[in-house]
C-alpha positions as CSV (number, residue, x, y, z in Angstrom):
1,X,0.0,0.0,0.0
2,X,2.9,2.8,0.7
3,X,4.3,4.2,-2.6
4,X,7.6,2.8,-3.4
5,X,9.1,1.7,-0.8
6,X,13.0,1.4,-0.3
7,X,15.5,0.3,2.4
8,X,18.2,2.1,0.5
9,X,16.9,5.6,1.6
10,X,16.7,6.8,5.1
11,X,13.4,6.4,7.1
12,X,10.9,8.6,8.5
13,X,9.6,12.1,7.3
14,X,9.3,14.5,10.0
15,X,12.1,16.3,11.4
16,X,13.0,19.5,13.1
17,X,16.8,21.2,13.4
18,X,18.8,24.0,13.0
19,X,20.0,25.3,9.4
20,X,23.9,25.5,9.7
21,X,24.7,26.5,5.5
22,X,23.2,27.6,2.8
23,X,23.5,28.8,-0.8
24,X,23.5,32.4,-1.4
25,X,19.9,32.5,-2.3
26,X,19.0,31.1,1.2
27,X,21.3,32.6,3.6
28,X,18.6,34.2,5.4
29,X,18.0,30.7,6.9
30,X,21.1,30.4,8.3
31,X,20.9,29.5,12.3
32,X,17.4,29.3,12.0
33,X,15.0,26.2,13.9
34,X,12.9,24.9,11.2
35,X,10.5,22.4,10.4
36,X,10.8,20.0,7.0
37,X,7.2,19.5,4.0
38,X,7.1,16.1,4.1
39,X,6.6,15.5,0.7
40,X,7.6,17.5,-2.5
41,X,5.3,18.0,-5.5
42,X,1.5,19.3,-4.3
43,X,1.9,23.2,-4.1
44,X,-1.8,24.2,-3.2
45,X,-4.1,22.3,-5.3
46,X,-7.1,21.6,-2.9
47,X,-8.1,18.3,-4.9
48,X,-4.5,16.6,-4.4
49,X,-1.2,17.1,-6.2
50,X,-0.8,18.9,-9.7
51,X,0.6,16.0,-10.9
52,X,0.5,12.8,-9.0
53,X,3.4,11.0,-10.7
54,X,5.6,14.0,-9.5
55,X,4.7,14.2,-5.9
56,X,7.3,12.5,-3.5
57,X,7.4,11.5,0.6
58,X,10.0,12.0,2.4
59,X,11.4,8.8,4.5
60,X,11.6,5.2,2.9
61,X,10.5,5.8,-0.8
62,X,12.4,5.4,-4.2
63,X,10.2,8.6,-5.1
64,X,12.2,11.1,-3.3
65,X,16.1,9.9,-1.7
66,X,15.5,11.6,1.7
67,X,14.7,10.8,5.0
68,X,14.6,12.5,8.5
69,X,16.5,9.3,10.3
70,X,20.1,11.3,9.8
71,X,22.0,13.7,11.3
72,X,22.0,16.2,7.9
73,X,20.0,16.6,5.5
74,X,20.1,18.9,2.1
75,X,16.5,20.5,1.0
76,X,15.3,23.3,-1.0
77,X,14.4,26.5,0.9
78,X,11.0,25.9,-0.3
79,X,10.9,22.7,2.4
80,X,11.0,24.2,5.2
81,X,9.1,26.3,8.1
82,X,10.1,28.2,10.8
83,X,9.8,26.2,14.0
84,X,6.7,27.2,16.4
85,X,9.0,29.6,18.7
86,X,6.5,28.0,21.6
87,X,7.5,24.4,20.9
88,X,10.3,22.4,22.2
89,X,12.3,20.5,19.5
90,X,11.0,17.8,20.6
91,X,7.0,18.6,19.9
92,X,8.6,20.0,16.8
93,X,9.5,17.6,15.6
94,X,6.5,15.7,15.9
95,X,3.9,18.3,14.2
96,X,5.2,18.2,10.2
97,X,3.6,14.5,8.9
98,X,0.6,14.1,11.6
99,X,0.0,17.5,11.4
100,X,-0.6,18.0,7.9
101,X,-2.3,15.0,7.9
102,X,-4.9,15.8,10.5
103,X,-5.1,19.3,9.2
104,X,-6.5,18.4,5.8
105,X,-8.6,16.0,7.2
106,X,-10.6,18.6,9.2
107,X,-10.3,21.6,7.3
108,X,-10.3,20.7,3.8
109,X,-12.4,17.4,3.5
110,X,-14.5,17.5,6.7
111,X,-16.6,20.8,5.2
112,X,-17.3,20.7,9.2
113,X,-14.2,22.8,11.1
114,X,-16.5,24.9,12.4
115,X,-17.5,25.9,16.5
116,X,-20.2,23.7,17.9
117,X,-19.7,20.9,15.1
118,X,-19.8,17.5,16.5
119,X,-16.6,15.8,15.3
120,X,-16.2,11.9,16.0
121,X,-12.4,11.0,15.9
122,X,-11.3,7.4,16.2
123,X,-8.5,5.4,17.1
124,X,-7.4,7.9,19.7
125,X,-3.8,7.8,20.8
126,X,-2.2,7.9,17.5
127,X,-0.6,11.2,16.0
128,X,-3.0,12.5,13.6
129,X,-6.3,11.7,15.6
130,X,-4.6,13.3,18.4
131,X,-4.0,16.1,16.0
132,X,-7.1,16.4,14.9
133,X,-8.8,16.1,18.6
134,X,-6.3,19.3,19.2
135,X,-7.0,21.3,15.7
136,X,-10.9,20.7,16.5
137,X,-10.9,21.5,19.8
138,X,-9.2,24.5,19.0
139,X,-12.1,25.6,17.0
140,X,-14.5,24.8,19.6
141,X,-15.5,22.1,18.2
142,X,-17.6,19.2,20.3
143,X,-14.8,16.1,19.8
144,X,-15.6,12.4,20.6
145,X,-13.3,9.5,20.4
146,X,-13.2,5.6,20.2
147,X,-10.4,3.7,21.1
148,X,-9.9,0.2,22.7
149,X,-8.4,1.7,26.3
150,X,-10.2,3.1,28.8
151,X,-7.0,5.3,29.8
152,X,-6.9,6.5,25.9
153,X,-10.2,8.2,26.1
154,X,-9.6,9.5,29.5
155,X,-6.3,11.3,28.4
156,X,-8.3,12.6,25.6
157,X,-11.0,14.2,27.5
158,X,-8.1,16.0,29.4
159,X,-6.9,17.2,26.0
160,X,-10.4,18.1,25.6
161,X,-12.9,15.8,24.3
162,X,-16.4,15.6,26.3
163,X,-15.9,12.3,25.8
164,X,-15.3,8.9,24.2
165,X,-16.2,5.1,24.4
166,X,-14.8,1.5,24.0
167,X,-15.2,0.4,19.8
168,X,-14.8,-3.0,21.2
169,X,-18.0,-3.2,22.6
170,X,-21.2,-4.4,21.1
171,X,-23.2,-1.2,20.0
172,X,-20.6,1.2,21.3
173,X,-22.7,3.5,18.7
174,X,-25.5,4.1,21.0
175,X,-23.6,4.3,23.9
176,X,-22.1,7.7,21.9
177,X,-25.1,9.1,20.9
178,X,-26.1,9.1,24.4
179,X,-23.0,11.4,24.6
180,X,-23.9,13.9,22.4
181,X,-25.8,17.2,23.3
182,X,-29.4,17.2,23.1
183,X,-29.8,20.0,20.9
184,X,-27.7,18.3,18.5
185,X,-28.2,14.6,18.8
186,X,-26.1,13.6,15.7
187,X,-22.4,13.4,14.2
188,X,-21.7,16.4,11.6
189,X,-17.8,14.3,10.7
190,X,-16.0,11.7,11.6
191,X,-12.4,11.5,10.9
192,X,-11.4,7.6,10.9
193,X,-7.9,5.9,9.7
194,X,-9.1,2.0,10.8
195,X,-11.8,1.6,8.0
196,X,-13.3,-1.6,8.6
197,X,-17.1,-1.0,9.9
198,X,-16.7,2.6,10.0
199,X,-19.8,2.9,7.4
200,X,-22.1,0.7,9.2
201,X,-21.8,2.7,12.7
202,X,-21.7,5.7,10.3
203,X,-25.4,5.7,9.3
204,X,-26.4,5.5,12.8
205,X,-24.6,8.1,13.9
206,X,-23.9,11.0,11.1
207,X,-26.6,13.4,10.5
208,X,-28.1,13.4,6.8
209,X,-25.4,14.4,4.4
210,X,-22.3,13.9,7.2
211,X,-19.1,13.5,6.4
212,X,-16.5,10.5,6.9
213,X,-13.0,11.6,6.5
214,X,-10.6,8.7,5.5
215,X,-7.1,8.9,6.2
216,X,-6.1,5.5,6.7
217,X,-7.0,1.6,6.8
218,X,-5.1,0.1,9.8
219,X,-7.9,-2.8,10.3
220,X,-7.5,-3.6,6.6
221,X,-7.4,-2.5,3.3
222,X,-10.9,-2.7,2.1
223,X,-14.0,-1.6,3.7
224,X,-18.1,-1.8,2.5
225,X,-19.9,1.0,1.6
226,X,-23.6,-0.1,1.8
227,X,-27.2,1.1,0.4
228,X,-28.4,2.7,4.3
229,X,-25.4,5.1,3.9
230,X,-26.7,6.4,0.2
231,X,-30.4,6.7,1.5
232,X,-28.9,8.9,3.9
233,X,-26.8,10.9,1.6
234,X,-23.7,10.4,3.7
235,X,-20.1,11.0,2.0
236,X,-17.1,9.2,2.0
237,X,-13.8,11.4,1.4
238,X,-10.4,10.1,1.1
239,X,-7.4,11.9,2.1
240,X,-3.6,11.6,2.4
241,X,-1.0,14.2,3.5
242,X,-1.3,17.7,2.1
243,X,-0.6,20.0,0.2
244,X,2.4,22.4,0.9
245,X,0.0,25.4,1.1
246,X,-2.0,23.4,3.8
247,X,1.0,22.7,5.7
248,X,2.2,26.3,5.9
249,X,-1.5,27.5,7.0
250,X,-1.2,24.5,9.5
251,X,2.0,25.7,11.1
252,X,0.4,29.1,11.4
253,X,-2.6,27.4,13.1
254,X,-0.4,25.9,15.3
255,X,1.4,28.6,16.3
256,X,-1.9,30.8,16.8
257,X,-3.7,28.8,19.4
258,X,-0.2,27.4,20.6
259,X,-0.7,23.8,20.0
260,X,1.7,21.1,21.6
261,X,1.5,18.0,19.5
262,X,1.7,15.2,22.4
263,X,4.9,12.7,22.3
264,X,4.6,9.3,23.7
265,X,8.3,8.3,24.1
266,X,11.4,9.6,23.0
267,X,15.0,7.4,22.5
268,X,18.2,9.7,22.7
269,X,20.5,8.6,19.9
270,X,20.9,6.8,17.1
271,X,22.6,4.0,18.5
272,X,20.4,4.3,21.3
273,X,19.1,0.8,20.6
274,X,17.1,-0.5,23.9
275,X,15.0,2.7,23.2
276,X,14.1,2.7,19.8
277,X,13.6,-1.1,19.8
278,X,11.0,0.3,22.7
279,X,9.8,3.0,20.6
280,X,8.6,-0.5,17.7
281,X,7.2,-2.2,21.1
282,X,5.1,0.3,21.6
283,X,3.8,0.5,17.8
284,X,3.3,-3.5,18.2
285,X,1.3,-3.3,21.1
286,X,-0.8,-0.1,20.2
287,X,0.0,1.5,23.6
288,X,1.3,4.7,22.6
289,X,-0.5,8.4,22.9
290,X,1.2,11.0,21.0
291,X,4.1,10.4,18.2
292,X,7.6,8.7,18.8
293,X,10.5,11.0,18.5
294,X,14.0,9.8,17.9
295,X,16.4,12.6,18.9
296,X,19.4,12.5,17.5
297,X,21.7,14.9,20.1
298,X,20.7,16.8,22.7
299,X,19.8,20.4,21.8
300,X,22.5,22.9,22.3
301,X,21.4,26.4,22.3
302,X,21.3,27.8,19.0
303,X,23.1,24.8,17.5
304,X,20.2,22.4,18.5
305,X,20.6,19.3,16.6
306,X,17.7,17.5,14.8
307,X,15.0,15.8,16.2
308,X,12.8,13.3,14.3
């Protein structure tokens, strides 16, 4: 399912460090904490990128021959954001891929990032729902969650949900609408990346003409779409990334309502191997909330080093 992949080019795509050269053209970026695109080819086109053959992800892909998981790396000028001055280099670091992600999700395909919405995010704990529970939120939004930990859905609600339930339980869809306010019993948007019976709870759920938002398929790579969720007029929208327009308005969303994207675990060093091997446990097991951050040395003042 991932485009290309490759295990001759360095892994991951999010990263956050300092520049230390430039060409003449750039030296205005010299010194400065930045942020990496993390992907190359999809300037603002709202549908997806100008020319699909041409757009390229960072980390793992024959497509483009870059990756975060190194101590340098050489990009246009063009790649790259100023850091949120109000974010660690860790947090950083964690924004760019989940981010972006999230970000389009909500405020390009939902047609719902609007105040007072009710937004349904699922799978809690991973980056980009936790993302989009921020972004939402934000807006003032009414988020709701599912995940399969009790402890998942209570961090949430700290974050800000009013609340979230168990999708391993029998009929967990009722036991959400009985969550919802009374003056607006119904789901405007759900933003989903397991698939799987995400229709079917759907059209109980979503008001006529709601939205589901599909990022990703982690419970498998098909998933029915079925005659209830017509008769309802419901819509299905896929989505993947962004565009490099949507990730600059991101980072400016960001850095208005001072998000902090929320990290999990970090392992110091590359050779750091008892961590990062923990860092894959904790992708095994599902346990993690928030993204995994490798960083690569420990930030010294204005020579921080990069963090992925």
């Amino acid at each position: 399912l991932y485009p290309a992949p490759s295990f001759e080019t360095p892994l991951l795509a999010d990263g956050c460090g300092v520049v230390t050269g430039t060409g003449s053209s750039s030296a205005s970026w010299l010194h400065k904490r930045v942020i990496l695109t993390p992907g190359r080819g999809w300037a603002d086109s709202p549908t997806g990128p100008e020319s699909p053959s041409g757009y390229a992800i960072l980390g793992g892909t024959k497509t483009n021959p870059l990756g975060t998981l190194q101590e340098v790396v050489l990009v246009d000028q063009d790649e790259v954001e100023l850091a949120p001055e109000h974010l660690s280099d860790v947090e950083a670091a964690a924004l760019p891929l989940t981010g972006l992600t999230g970000y389009r999700a909500l405020f390009t395909k939902s047609a719902n990032a609007e105040a007072g919405r009710n937004i349904l995010v699922t799978g809690i704990g991973g980056g980009v729902a936790l993302n989009v529970l921020q972004f939402a939120v934000a807006l003032g939004a009414n988020v709701y969650v599912t995940s399969g930990s009790r402890e998942k859905i209570d961090r949430a609600v700290e974050e800000g949900a009013r609340g979230g339930v168990i999708y391993q339980g029998q009929g967990w869809e009722k036991e959400l609408k009985g969550l919802l306010p009374k003056d607006r019993p119904f789901v405007d948007a759900i933003i989903d990346g397991a698939g799987g019976d995400v229709v079917g709870k759907a059209v109980r759920l979503l008001k006529p003409g709601g939205v589901i938002v599909q990022y990703g398929m982690t419970v498998g790579p098909k998933m029915d779409w079925t005659m209830s969720a017509n008769l309802k007029n419901l819509e299905l929208k896929g989505t993947t990334m962004g565009s490099r327009k949507e990730f600059k308005d991101m980072v400016t969303f960001v850095k208005e309502k001072k998000i902090r994207p929320i990290v999990s675990k970090v392992a110091n060093g590359l050779d750091n191997i008892k961590d990062i091997d923990e860092l894959f446990e904790q992708m095994r097991n599902g346990s993690q909330f928030g993204k995994l951050v490798v960083e690569i040395a420990p930030s010294q003042g204005g020579n921080s080093s990069s963090k992925l």
